[in-house]
FITITI-111702 format. One record per residue: residue number from 1; residue in three letters; y, x negated, z of N, C-alpha, C in turn. Coordinates in pm, 1 decimal. Each point is the difference from the previous one (the first is absolute). Layout:
PT   lumro   lummar         ny         nx         nz        cay        cax        caz         cy         cx         cz
PT     NUM      ALA          Y          X          Z          Y          X          Z          Y          X          Z
...
//
This chain:
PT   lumro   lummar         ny         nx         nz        cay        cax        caz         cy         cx         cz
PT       1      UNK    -2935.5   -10697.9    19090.3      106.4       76.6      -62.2      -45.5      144.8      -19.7
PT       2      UNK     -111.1      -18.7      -51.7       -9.3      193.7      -24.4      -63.6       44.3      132.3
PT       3      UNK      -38.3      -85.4      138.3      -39.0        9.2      126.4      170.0       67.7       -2.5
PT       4      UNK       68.0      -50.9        1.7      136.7       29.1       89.2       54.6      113.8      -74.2
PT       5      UNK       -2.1      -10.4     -119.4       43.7      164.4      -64.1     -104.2      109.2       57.8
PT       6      UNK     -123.6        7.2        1.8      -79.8       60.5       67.9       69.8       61.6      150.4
PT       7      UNK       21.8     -118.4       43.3       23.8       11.3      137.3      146.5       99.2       -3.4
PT       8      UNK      123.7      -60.8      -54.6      115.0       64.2       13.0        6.4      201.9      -78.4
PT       9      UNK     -147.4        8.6      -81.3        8.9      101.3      -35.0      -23.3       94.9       97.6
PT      10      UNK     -120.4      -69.6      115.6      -81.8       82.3       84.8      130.7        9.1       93.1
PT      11      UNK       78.4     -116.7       34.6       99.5       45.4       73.5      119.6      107.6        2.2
PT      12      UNK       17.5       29.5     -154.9       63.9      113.6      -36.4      -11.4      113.8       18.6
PT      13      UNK     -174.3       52.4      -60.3      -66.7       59.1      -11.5        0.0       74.6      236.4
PT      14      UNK      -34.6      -91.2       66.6       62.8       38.4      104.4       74.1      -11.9       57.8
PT      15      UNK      134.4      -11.3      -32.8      120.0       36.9       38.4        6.7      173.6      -35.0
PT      16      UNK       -8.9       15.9     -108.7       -7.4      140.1     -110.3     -135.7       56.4      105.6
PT      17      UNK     -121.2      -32.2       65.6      -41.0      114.7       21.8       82.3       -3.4      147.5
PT      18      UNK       59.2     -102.4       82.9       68.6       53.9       98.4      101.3       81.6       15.2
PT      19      UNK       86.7       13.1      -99.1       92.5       32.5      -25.8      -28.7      142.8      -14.1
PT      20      UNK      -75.6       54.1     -109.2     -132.2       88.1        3.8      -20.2       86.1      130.2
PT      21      UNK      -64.9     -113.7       44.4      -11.1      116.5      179.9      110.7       27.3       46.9
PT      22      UNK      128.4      -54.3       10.6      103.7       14.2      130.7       51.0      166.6     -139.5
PT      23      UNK       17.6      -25.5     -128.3       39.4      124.6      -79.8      -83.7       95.8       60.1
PT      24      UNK     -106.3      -35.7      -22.6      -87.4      144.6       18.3      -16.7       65.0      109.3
PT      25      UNK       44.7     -106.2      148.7       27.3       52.1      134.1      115.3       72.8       11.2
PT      26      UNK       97.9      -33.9      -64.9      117.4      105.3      -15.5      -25.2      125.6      -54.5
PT      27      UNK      -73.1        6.9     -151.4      -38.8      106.7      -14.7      -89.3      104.7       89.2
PT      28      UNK      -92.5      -49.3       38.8      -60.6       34.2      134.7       54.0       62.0      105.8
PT      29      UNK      109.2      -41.3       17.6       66.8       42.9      122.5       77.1      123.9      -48.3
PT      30      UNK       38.0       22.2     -102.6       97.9       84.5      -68.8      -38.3      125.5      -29.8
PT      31      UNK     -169.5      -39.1      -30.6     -115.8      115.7       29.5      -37.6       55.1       55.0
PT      32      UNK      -10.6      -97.3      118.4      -54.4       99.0      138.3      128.8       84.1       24.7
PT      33      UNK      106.8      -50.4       46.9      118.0       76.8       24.9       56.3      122.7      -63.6
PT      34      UNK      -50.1        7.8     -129.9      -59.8      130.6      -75.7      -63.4       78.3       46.3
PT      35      UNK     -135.8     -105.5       -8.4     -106.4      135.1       47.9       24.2       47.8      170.9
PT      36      UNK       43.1      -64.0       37.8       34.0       79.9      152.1       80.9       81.4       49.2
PT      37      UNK       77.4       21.3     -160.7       97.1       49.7        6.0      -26.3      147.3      -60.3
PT      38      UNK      -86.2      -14.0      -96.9       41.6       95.6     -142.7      -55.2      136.7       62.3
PT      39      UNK     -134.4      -10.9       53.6      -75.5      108.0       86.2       59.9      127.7       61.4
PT      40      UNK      100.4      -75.0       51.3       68.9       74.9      110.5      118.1       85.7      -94.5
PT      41      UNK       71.3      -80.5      -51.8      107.9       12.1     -121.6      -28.5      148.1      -31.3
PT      42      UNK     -163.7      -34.5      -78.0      -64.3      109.6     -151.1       -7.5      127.1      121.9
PT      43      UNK      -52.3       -8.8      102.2       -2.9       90.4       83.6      145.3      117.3       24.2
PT      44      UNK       76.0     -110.0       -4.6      108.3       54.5       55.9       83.2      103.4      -99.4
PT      45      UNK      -49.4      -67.0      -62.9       64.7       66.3     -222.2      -67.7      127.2       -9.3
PT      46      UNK     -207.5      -15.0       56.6      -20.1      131.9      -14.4       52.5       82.4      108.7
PT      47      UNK       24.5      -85.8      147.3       41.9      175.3       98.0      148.6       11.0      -45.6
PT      48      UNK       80.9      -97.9      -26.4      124.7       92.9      -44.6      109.9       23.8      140.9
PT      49      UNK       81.3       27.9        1.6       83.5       48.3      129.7       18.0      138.4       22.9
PT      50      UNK      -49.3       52.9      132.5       52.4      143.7       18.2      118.9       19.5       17.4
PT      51      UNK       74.3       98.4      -27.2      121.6       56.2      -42.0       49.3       34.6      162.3
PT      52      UNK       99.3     -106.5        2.3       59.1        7.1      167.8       48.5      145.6       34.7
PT      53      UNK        1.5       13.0      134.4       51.9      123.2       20.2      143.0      -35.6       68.2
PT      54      UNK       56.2      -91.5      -16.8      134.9      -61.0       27.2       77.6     -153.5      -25.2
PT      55      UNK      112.2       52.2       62.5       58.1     -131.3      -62.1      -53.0      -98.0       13.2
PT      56      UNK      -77.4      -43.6      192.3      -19.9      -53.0       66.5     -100.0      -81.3      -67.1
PT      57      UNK     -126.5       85.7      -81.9     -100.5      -17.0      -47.5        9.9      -53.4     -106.7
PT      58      UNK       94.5       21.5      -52.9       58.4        4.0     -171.3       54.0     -156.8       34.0
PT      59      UNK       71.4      -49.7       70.0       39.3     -124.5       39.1     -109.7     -153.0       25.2
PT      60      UNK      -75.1       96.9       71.9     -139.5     -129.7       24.0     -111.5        5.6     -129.7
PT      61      UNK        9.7       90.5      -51.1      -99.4      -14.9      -89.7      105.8     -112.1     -129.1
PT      62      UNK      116.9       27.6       17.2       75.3      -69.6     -134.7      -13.8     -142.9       60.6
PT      63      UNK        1.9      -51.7      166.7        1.3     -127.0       -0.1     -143.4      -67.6      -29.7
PT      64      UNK     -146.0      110.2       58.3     -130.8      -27.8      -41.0       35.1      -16.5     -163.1
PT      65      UNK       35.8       77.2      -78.4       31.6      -74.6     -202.8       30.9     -122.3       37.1
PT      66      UNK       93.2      -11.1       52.2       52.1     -142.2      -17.6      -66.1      -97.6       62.7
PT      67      UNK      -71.7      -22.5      114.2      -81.5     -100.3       19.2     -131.5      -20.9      -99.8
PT      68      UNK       14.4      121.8      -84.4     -151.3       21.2     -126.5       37.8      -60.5      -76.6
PT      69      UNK      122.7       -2.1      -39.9       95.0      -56.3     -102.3      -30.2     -134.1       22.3
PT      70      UNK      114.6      -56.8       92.6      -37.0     -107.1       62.0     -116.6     -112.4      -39.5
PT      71      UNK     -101.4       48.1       36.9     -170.6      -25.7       29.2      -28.0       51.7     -192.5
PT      72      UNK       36.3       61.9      -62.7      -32.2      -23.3     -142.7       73.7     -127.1      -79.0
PT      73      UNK      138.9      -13.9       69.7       62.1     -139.7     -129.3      -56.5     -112.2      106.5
PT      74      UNK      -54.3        2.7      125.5      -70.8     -121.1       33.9     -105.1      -44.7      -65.3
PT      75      UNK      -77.8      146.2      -22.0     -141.9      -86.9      -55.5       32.2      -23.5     -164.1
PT      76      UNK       49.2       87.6      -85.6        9.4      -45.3     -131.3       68.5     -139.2       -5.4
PT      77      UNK       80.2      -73.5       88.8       45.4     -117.6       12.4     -107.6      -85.9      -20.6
PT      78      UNK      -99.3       19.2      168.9     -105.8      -50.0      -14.9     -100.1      -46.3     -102.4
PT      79      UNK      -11.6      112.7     -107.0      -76.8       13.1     -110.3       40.6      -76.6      -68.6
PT      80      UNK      142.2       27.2      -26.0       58.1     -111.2     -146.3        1.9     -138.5       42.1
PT      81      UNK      -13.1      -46.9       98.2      -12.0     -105.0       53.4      -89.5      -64.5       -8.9
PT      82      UNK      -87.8       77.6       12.6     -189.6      -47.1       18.7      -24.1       -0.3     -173.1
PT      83      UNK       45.4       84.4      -59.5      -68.8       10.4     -118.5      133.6     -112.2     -125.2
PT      84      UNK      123.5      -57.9      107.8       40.4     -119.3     -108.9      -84.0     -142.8       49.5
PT      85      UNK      -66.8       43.8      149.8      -73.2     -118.9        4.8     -155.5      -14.7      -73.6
PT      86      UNK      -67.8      120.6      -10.3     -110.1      -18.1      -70.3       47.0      -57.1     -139.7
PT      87      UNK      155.3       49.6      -29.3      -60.5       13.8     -175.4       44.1     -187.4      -18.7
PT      88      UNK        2.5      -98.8      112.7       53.3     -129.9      -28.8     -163.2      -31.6       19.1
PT      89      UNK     -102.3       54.2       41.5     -152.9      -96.5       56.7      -65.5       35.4     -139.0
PT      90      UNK      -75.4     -127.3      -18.0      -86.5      -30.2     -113.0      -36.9      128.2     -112.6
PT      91      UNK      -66.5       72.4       58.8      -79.0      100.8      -33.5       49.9      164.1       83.2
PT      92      UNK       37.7      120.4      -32.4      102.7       78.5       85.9       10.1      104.3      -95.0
PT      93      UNK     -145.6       15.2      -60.5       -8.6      149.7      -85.4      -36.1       88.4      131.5
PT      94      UNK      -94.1      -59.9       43.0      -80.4      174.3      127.5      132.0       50.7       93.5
PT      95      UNK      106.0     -143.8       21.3       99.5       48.4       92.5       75.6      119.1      -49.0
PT      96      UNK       60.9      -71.6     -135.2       76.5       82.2      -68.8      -24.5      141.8      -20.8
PT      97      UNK     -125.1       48.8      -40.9      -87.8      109.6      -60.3       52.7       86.8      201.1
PT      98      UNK      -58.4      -74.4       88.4        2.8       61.6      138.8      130.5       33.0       47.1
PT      99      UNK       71.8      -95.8      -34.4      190.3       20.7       27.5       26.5      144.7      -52.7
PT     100      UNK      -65.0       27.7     -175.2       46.9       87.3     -105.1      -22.3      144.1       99.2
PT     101      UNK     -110.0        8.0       73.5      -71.2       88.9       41.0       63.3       53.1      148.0
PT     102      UNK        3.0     -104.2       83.2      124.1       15.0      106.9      125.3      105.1       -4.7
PT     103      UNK       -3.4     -122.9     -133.3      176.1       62.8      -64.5       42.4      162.2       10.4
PT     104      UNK     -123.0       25.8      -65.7       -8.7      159.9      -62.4      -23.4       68.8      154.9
PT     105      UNK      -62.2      -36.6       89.4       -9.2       87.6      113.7      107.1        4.5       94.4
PT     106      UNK       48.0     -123.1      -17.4      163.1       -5.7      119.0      119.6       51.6     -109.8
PT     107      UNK      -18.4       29.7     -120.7       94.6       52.3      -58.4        1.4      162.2      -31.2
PT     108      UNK     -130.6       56.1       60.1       -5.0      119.2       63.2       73.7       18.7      130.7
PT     109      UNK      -31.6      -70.5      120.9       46.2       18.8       72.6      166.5      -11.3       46.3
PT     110      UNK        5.6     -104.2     -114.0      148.3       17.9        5.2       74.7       95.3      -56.8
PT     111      UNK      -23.7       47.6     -126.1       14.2       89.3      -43.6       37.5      140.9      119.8
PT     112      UNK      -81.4       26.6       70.4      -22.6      132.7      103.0       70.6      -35.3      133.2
PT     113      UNK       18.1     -130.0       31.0       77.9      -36.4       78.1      204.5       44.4        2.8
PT     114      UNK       11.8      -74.3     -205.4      103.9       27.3      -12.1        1.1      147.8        4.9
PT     115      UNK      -59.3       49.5      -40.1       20.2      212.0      -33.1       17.2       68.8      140.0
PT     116      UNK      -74.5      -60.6      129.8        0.8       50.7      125.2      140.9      -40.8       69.5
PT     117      UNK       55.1     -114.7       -1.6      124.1      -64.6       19.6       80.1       70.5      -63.8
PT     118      UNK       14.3       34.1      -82.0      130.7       84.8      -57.2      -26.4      107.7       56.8
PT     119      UNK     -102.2       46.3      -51.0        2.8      187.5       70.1       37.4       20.5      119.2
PT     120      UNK      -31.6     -119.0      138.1       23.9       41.1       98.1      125.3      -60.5       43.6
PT     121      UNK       61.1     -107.2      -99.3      202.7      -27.0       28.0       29.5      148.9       15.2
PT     122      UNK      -60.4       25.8     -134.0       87.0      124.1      -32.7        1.2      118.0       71.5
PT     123      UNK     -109.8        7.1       65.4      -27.4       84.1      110.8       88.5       31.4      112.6
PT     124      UNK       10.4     -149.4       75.8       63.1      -44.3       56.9      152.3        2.4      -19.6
PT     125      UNK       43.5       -8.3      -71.9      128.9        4.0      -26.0       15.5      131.2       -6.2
PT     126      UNK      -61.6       74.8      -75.8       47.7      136.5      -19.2       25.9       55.2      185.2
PT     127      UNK     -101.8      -53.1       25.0       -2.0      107.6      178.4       88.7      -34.1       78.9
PT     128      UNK       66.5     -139.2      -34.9       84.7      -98.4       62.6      134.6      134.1       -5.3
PT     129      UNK       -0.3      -21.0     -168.4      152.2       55.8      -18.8       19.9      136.8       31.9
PT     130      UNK     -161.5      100.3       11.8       -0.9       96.9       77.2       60.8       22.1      175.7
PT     131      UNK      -72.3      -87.8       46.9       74.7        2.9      135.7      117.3      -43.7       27.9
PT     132      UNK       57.6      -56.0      -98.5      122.6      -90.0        4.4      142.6      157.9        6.2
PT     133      UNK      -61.2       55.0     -131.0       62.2      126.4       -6.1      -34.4      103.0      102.6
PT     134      UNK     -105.3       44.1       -3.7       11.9       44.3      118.6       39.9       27.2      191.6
PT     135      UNK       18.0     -147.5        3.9       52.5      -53.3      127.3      169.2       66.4      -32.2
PT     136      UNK       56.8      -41.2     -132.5      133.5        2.5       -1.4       21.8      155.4      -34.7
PT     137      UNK      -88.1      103.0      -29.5        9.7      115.2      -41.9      -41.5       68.8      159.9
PT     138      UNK      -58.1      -41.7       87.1      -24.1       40.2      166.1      124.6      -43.7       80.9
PT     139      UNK       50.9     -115.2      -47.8      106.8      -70.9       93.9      161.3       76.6      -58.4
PT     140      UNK       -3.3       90.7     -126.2      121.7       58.8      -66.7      -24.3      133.9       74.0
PT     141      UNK      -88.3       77.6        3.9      -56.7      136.1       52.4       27.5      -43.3      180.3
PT     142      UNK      -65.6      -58.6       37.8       15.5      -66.1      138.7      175.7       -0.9       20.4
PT     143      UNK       76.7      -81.2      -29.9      144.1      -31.0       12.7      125.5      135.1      -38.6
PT     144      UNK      -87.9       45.2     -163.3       72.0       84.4      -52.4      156.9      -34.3      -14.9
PT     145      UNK       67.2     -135.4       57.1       89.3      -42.5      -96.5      155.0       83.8      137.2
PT     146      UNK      -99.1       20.8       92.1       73.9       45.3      102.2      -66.8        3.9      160.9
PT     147      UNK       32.2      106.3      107.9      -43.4       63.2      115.8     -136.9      100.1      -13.6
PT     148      UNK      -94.5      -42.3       95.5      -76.7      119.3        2.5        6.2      121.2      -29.4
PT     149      UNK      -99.9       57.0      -87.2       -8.8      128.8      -15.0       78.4       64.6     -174.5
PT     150      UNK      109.5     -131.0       -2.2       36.5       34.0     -157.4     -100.2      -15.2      -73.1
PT     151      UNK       85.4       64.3     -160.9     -153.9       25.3      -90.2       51.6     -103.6     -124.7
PT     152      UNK     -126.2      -78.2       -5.2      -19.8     -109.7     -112.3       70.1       27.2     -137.3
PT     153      UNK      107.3     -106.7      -40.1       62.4       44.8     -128.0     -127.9      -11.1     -107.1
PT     154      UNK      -30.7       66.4     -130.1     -102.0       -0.4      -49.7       36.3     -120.2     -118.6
PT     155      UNK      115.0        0.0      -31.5       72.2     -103.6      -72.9      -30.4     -159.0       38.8
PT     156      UNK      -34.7       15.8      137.5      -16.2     -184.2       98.1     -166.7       12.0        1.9
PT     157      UNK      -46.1       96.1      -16.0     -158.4       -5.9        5.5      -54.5       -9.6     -153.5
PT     158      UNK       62.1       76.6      -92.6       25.2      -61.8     -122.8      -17.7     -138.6      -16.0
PT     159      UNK       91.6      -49.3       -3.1       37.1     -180.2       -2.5      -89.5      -66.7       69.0
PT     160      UNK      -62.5       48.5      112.4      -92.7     -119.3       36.0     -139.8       43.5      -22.4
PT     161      UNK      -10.7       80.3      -88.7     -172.5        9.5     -129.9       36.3      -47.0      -71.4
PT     162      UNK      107.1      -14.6      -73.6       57.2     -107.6     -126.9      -87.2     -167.3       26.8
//
């Protein structure tokens, strides 16, 4: 009898440390995918984006934000994931303490991610609605609203800077 309580304790006892490993392999994985990540990230936060010299430029750099973007709510996924599986394994102070620490560095990068993404919508848009007007302020001057050689009402060139 106390053979078999013995026994069913030890059997518990490893279930709980298996259970143990497959947690802590998740966490594991959630880590590396961090760290392979973050390097490049912190890098990218310090060079920053040069200031396009067009729309063209202004356009690819806003879709490069967004694949940064992207690639930031992937890995914080990752993280919270890894770190609701540590906090279920036995023992999951060192994880936690390491998650805390993560945290703070991808929440830099996100941080500078979001600030670069806006600046360069906004960029973008602005140059957008620049050429937009301008096409229609070349195509009013161009037409003039008549035959070659007439002169542009200033009233119709007006209205399309509005």
């Amino acid at each position: 009898s106390k053979l078999n309580s013995l026994e069913q304790e030890a059997d518990g006892e490893a279930v709980k440390y298996g259970t143990d490993i497959v947690l802590m392999a998740e966490f594991t994985n959630a880590r590396s995918g961090f760290y392979n990540w973050i390097e490049s990230a912190e890098a990218k936060v310090k060079a920053g984006y040069a200031s396009p010299n067009n729309l063209e430029e202004a356009n690819t750099m806003v879709a490069d934000c967004k694949a940064w973007r992207e690639m930031c709510d992937k890995i914080i996924k990752s993280l919270d994931k890894g770190k609701a599986s540590a906090g279920k394994m036995t023992l999951h102070e060192d994880e936690d303490k390491e998650y805390d620490v993560m945290k703070v560095r991808w929440s830099e990068v996100d941080k500078s991610c979001t600030e670069w993404t806006k600046k360069l919508e906004e960029l973008s848009s602005m140059w957008g609605k620049q050429t937009e007007m301008l096409n229609k302020v070349t195509d009013t001057m161009v037409t003039g609203g008549g035959g070659a050689g007439e002169q542009v009402n200033l009233n119709d060139l007006d209205q399309q800077m509005e």
